[in-house]
C-alpha positions in Angstrom: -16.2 -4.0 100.7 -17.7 -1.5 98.0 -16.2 -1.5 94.8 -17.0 0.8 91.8 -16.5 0.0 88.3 -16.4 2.9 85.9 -16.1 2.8 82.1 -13.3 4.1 80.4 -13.0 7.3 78.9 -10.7 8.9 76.6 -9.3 12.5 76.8 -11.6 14.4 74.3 -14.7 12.7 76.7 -15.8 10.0 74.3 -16.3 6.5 75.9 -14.0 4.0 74.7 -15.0 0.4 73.5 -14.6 -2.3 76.0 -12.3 -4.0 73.1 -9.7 -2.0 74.1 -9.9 -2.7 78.6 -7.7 -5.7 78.5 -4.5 -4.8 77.1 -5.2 -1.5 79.0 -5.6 -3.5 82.2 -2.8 -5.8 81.0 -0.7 -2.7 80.8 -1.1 -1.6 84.3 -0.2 -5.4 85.5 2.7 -4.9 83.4 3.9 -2.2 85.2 2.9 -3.7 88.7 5.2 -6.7 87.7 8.3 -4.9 86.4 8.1 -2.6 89.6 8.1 -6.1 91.7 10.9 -8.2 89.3 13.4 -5.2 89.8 12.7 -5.4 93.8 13.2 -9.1 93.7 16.8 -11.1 92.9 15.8 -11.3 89.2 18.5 -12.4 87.1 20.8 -10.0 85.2 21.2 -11.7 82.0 17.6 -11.7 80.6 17.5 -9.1 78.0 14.7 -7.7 75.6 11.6 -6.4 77.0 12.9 -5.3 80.1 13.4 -1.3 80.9 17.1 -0.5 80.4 18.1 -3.7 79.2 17.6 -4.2 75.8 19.5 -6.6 73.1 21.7 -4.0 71.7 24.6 -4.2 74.5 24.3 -7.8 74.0 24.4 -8.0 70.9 27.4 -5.9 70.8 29.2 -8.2 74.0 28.7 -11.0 71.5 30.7 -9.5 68.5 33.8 -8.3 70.6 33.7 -12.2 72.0 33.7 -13.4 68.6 36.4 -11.0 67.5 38.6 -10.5 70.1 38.3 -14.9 70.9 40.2 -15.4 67.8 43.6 -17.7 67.4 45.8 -15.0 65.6 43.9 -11.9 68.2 44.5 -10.4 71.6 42.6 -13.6 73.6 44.2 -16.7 72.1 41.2 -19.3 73.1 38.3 -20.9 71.7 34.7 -19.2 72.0 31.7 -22.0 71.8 28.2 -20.2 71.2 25.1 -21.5 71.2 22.0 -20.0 69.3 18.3 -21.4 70.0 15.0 -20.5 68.4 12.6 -19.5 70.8 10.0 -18.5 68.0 7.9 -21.4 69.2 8.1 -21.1 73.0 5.7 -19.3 74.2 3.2 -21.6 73.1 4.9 -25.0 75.0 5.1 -23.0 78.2 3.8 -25.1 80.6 1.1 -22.7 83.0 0.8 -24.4 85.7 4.8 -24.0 86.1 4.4 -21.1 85.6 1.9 -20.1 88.4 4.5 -21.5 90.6 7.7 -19.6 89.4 5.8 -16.2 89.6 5.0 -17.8 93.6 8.8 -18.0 93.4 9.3 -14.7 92.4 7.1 -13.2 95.2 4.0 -12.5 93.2 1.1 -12.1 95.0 -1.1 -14.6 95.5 -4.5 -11.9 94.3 -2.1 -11.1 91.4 -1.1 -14.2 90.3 -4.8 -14.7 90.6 -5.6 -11.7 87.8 -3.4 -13.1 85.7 -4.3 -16.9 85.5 -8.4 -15.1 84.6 -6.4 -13.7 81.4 -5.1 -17.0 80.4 -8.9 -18.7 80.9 -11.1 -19.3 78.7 -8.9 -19.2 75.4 -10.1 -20.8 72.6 -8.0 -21.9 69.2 -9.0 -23.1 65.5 -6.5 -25.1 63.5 -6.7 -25.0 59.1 -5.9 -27.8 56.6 -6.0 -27.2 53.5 -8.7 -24.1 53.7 -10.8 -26.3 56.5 -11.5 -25.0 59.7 -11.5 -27.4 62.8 -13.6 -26.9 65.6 -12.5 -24.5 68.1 -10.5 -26.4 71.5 -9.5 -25.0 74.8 -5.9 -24.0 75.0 -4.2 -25.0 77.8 -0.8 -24.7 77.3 1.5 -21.7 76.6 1.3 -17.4 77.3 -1.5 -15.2 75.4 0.2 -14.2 72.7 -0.5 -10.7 71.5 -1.1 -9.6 75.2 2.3 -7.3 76.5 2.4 -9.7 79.5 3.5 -12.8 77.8 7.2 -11.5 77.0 8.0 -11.2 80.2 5.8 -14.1 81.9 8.0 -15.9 79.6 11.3 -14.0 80.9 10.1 -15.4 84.1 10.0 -19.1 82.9 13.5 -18.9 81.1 15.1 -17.6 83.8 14.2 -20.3 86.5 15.1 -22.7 83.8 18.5 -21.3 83.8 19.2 -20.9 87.2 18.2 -24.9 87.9 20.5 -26.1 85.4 23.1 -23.8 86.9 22.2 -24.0 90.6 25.4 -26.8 91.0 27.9 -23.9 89.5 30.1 -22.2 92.0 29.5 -18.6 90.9 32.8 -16.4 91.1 35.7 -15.3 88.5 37.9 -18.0 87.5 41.1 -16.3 87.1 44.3 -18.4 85.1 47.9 -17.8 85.6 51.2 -19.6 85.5 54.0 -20.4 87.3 56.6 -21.8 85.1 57.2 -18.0 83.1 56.6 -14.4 82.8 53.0 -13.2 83.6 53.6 -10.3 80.9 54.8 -10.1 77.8 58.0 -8.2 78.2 58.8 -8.1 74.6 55.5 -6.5 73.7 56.3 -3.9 76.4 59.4 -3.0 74.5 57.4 -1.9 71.7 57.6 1.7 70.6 54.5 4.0 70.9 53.6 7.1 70.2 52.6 8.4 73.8 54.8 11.2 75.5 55.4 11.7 79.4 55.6 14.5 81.2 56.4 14.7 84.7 54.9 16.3 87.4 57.3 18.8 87.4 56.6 20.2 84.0 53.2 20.5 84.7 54.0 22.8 88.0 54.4 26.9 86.9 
C-alpha cells in the first residue's frame, strides 16, 4: 500500500507551519465522528457542542419548568433540579473507558486508533509558589484545547447516564383520577374574548 504525505498549503500558496496540522487533522476526525454519532442511537439529551443542538433551547425548557412548576401556577407540583460543575471533568476522564465506549458507539477500531496517538505522549508541569516541577506523563483525562475533547467527553457522560438509567422503564407516565372531574369546569365558564363564527358565515 503506497501512501503519500504532502504538506499543507494555504490558499495564497505559502506553506503552512506544521504547528498548525493537528487541530487541522483533529478537525477532520471531528467531522468523521459527528457524521458517525448522528448515524448511531446517540442520546438526545446531550446538548452543547453538537450541530443543531445547542444550550439555548435548554436553557429556555429549564425556565418555563421553573415557572410554570410553581404552587400558585398552571402545574401545581414540585420541580427538583440539580446543577453539577463539570469544569474539572475532563481532566478525571478515565481513557481507557473511554476507548471502550467509543467501541460502544461503533467507532472504528483504525479510528479509535488515531485518536488514542493524540492522547500519547502528553506531558504536564505543576507550580508552587513560582516553582516548576518536573514534567510527568498524563494519563488520565481528554486533551484539552484539542476540538475533540468536548465531544469525546459527550461520549463518556452519556454512557454514564444511560447505566444509571438502564433499570428505568422509558415511556410517558400519565396521572389521572377517578374520584372527580378530569377538567375544571368552572374555569371553562370563564369569559373570553374569542368570537365564533360558523361555517355558515364563512360560505358567500
Amino acid at each position: 500500500m503506497l501512501q503519500i504525505i504532502t504538506p499543507p498549503w494555504r490558499h495564497d500558496g505559502v506553506k503552512c507551519e506544521m504547528s498548525s496540522s493537528p487541530p487541522i487533522f483533529a478537525l477532520i476526525l471531528l467531522n468523521r465522528l459527528n457524521g458517525h454519532l448522528e448515524q448511531v442511537l446517540f442520546p438526545e439529551s446531550p446538548c452543547g457542542f453538537r450541530r443543531h443542538r445547542g444550550t439555548t433551547n435548554m436553557i429556555f425548557a429549564a425556565r418555563q419548568l421553573q415557572e410554570k412548576c410553581q404552587p400558585h401556577r398552571e402545574v401545581r407540583t414540585h420541580i427538583y433540579t440539580t446543577f453539577v460543575d463539570l469544569t474539572k471533568a475532563f481532566d478525571i476522564v478515565n481513557r481507557d473507558g473511554m476507548w471502550k465506549v467509543m467501541q460502544k458507539f461503533g467507532c472504528r477500531e483504525r479510528f479509535k486508533h488515531v485518536v488514542h496517538q493524540l492522547h500519547d505522549g502528553m506531558m504536564a508541569r505543576g507550580t508552587d509558589n513560582g516553582t516548576v516541577s518536573e514534567a510527568f506523563p498524563v494519563t488520565n483525562g481528554v486533551n484539552k484545547g484539542c476540538v475533540l475533547a468536548p465531544t469525546l467527553f459527550s461520549l463518556i457522560f452519556s454512557a454514564t447516564l444511560m447505566d444509571a438509567y438502564r433499570d428505568e422503564q422509558p415511556g410517558l407516565c400519565i396521572a389521572y383520577r377517578i374520584d372527580g372531574h378530569l377538567l375544571n369546569s368552572w374555569r371553562m365558564q370563564a369569559p373570553t374574548r374569542g368570537s365564533t363564527t360558523t361555517v355558515h358565515d364563512l360560505t358567500p
